[in-house]
N, C-alpha and C positions, 0 to 999 in steps of 0.2 A: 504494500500500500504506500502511496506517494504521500508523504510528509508534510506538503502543501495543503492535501485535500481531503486531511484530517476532521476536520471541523467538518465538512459540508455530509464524508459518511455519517456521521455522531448527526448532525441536523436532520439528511433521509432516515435514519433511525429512529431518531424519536416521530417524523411525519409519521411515518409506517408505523411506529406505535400506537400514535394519538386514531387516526383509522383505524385501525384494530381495534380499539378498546371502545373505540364508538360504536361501531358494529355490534359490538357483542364476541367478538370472538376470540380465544384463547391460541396464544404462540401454536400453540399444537394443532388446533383447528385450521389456523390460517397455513401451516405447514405441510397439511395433509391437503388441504384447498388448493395449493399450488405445486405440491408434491417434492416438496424438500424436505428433509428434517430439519426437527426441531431445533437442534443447536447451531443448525446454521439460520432457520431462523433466526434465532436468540444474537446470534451475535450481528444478523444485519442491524438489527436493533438497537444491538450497540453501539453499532460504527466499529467495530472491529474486523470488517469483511464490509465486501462489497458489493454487490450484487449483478447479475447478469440485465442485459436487457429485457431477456426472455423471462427471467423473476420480477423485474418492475413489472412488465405490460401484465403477468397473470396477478401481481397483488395489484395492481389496480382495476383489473378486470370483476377478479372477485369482492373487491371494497367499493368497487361503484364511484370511484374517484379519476379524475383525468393524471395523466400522468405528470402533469403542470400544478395539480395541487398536491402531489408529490413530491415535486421540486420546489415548492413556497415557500421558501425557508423562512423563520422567523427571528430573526438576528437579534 
């Protein structure tokens, strides 16, 4: 992970979290919805990993959000 763009995985993590938890849905649920496990879940979450384009397009497929209120960061 590039060192620069630290902060912006930790900011789509928490987006991705804040959608999930409005939902209703649990790490594990959203993980099976898009067909990753859980701990990689968990750590996109965290900004610890980063995600594929093909896991953004299906979490927001399944959260019912644009991919732009994904990237909405809140600084």
């Amino acid at each position: 992970m590039n060192k620069e763009y630290v902060r912006n995985y930790k900011n789509l993590g928490l987006n991705i979290a804040f959608y999930r938890k409005r939902t209703g849905y649990t790490q594990m649920q959203l993980a099976e919805l898009i067909d990753i496990d859980r701990s990689h879940m968990s750590a996109i979450e965290l900004g610890n990993v980063g995600a594929s384009l093909d896991v953004i397009f299906k979490i927001c497929d399944v959260l019912s959000i644009s991919e732009k209120d994904l990237f909405d960061f809140r600084d």
